[in-house]
N, C-alpha and C positions, 0 to 999 in steps of 0.2 A: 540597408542594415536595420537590422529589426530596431525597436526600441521597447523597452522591457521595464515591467516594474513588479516588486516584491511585495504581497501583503502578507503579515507576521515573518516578523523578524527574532522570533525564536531560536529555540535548537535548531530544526530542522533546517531553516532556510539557511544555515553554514553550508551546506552542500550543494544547496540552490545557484547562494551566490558563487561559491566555486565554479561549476557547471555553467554559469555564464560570462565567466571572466573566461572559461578556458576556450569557451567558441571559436572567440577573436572576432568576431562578424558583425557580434551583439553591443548594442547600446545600454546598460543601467540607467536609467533618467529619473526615480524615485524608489521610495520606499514608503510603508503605512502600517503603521500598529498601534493597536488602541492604549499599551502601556507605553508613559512618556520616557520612561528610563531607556527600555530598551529602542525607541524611536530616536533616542539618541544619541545611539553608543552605534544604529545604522546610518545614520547621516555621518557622521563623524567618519566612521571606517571605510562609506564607500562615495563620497562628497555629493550626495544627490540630495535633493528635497524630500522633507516627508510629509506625511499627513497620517492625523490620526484617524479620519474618515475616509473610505475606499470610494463611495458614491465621490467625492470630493476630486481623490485623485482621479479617479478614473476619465472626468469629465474636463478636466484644467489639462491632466497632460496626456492623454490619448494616447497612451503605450500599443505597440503591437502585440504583447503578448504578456500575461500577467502570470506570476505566480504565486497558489495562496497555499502559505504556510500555515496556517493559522491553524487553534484549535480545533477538533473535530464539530462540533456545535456549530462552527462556522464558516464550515464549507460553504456551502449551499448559496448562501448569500451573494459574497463576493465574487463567486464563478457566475452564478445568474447575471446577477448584475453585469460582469463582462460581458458575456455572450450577448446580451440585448443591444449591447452597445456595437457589437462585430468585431470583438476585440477578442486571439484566439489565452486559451488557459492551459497551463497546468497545474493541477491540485494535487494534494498532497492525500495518502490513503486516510478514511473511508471515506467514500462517494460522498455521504454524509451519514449524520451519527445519527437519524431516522431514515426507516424505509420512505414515508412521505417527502420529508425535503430530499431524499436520493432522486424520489418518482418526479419531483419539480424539477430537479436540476439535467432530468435525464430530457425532459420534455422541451426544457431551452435551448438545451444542447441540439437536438432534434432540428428546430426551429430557426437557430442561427446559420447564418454564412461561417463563423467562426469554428476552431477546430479547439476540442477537448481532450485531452491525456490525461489519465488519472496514474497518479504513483507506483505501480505495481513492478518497481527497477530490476527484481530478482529474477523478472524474469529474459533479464540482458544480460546476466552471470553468461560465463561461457560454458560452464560445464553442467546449465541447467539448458540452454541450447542446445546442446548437444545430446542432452538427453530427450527434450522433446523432437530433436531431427531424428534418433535413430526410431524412436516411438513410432513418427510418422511415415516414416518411409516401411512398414510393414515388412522387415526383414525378418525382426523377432516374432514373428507371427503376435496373436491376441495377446492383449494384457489382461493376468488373471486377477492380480490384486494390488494393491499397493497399504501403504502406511507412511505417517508422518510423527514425528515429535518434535516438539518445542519447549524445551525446560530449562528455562531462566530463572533470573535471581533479580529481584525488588523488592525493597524495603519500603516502610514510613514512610524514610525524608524524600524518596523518589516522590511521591504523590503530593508531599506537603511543599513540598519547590514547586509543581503544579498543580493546583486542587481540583482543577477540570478532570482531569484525569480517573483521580476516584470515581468517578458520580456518571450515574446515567445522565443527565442532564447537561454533564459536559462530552463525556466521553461517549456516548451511545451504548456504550457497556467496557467491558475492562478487557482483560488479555486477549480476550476474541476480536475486540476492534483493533489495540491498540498492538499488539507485538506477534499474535497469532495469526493475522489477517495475510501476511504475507507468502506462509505456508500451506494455507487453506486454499490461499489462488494457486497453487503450483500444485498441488492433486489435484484439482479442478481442471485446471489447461491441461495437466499431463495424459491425462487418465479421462475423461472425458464429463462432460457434464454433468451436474448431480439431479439426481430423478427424487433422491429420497434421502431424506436426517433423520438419526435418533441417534438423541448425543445429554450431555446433560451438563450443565455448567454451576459452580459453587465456589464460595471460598472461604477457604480451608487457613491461610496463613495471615490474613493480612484484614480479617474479620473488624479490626479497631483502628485501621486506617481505611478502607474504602468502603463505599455500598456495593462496589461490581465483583463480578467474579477474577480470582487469579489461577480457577484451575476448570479443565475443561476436558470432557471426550467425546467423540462422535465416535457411526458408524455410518460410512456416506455408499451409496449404489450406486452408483454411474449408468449412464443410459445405454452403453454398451455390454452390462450386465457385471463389470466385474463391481469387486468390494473395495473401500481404502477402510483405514483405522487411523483415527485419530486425537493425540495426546499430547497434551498442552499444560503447563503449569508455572507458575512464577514462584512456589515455595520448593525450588530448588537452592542449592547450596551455591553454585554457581550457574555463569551461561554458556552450561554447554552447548556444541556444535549441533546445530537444526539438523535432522536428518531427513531424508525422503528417501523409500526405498519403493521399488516398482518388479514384479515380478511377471513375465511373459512367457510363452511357452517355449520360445530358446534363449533364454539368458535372464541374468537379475541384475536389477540395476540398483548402486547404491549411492545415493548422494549425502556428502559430508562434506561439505567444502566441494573438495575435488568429488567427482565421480569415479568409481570402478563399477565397471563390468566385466560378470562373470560370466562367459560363457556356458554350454551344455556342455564343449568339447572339455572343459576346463582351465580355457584359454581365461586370462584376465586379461584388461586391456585399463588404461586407467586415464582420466582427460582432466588436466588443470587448470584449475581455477587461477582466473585471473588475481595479482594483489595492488591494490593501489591506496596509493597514501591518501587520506584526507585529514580534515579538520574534523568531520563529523567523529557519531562513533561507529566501532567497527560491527557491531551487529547490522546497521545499514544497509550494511551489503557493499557492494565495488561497483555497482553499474547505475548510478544515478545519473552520471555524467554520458552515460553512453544511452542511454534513456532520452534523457536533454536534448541529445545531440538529433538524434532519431529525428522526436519532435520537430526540431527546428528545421532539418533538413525537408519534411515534409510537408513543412507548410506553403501555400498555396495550389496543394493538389485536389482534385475533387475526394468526396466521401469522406466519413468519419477516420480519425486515428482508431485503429488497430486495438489499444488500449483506451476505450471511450468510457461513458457511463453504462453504456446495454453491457457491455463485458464486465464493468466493477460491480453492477448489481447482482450476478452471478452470486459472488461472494457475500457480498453483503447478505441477500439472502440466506444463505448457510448458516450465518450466524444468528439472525433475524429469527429463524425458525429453531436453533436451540435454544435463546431466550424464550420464545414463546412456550418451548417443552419445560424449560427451569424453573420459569417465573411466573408460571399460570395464574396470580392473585396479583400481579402487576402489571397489567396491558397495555398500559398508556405507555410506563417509563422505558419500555424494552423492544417496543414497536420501531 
């Protein structure tokens, strides 16, 4: 039975812990966060030990598999540190919130026996599955282009509840790290590797609460020639439904939740989306636990997980490189 432990006990690891209670298989044996309120509201709810230092836990209780919730700033760290030890991780999205500590954290990952999975849950959706099987099985013959949008709603008090968030310094940057990063990997996976960016990032709404951007667009190439478009904003009014649309040379594919596709013939055909209740919130998506589950199932097999740090750097790049197009008088904080 594995033995398991949680660093940052934030939002996010409500799903974590979920995802580990539902195993059945798994042990919780601690928890670690640097703020003591919420360190204490985890011991409390799930009866294990905590600590507010990871080096600390790590070495006193020797978990088999850690997850770090934590801040984006803070990735890096506490996976390192696992892996040297042989201890395997999953982290939570971006790889980390520099290119350099990504390139650190990719080089440990490398170097350990241990196995790495980074966050990218959306894409254990079922009806996004299903659209990279039919992609892949070359029925629809070539993909010519694709498009994505992500236009959500955040305010002030969203950022002033975490201040990390605003600020390069915590967040690596803003909607591109923190709520677009998700649909940037799923035109990348779907549609194939990106060769080339030109995109431009600003903001527009939220100017007097962050340093980062909350509005964003690219134009991405793929190495297989086709084009995606991509549109991203948080000074929306609400959070509408993420879309990806993919268009090939017999059929268009439409993702909103569920998927339809539209045939040449004019056949529709339509595949749903799974719904599952959590504690989290619902933009998360439905497949954390089926992500989790993945991981776990695969641990002690040879070679990297599937979704490793060589695969989250993908992404990360993409965004790395519209920073650097946006922010050319700021190189350090966007790098």
């Amino acid at each position: 039975m594995p033995r398991v432990a949680v660093i940052g006990c934030g939002d996010v690891a409500t799903v974590h812990f979920e995802a580990i209670a539902a195993l059945g298989d798994a042990e919780l044996v601690a928890v670690c966060d640097s703020d003591p309120e919420r360190l204490a509201l985890a011991e409390g709810a799930h009866g294990v030990p905590g600590y507010s230092d990871h080096v600390r836990m790590l070495e006193e209780v020797r978990p088999d598999v850690v997850h770090v919730c934590t801040p984006h700033h803070q990735h890096a760290d506490p996976a390192i540190a696992a892996l040297g030890r042989g201890i395997n991780v999953i982290s939570e999205k971006p790889l980390a919130s520099t290119l350099a500590d990504a390139l650190r954290l990719a080089a440990a990952a490398a170097a350990s026996p241990a196995r790495i999975g980074i966050c990218f849950q959306n894409r254990y959706n079922a009806a996004v599955q299903a659209l990279h099987g039919r992609l892949s099985s070359g029925e629809f013959g070539a993909v010519l282009g694709g498009s994505g949008t992500v236009m959500w709603h955040r305010d002030a008090a969203y950022y002033a509840s975490r201040p990390w968030r605003g600020t390069w310094a915590g967040g690596g940057g803003g909607l591109l790290m923190n709520q677009a990063i998700h649909t940037l990997d799923l035109l990348q996976w779907l549609m194939g590797e990106v060769a080339g960016v030109a995109g431009h990032a600003a903001t527009h709404a939220l100017a007097d609460a962050i340093e980062v951007e909350d509005t964003a667009e690219l134009v991405l190439t793929h190495t297989g020639g086709a084009r995606s478009v991509f549109y991203a904003t948080l000074a929306n009014t609400v959070n509408a439904p993420v879309t990806v649309d993919i268009v090939t040379e017999k059929a268009d594919f439409h993702l909103r939740g569920d998927l339809t596709i539209t045939h040449g013939d004019g056949r529709v055909e339509v595949v749903r989306e799974r719904r599952a209740a959590s504690g989290g919130r619902d933009y998360w998506g439905v497949s954390h636990q089926l992500y989790i589950a993945d991981f776990y199932a695969q641990l002690g097999q040879d070679g990297p997980f599937w979704i490793d740090p060589q695969e989250a750097l993908k992404t990360l790049r993409i965004i790395k490189d519209v920073y650097a197009q946006s922010y050319p008088d700021r190189p350090a904080e966007v790098a």
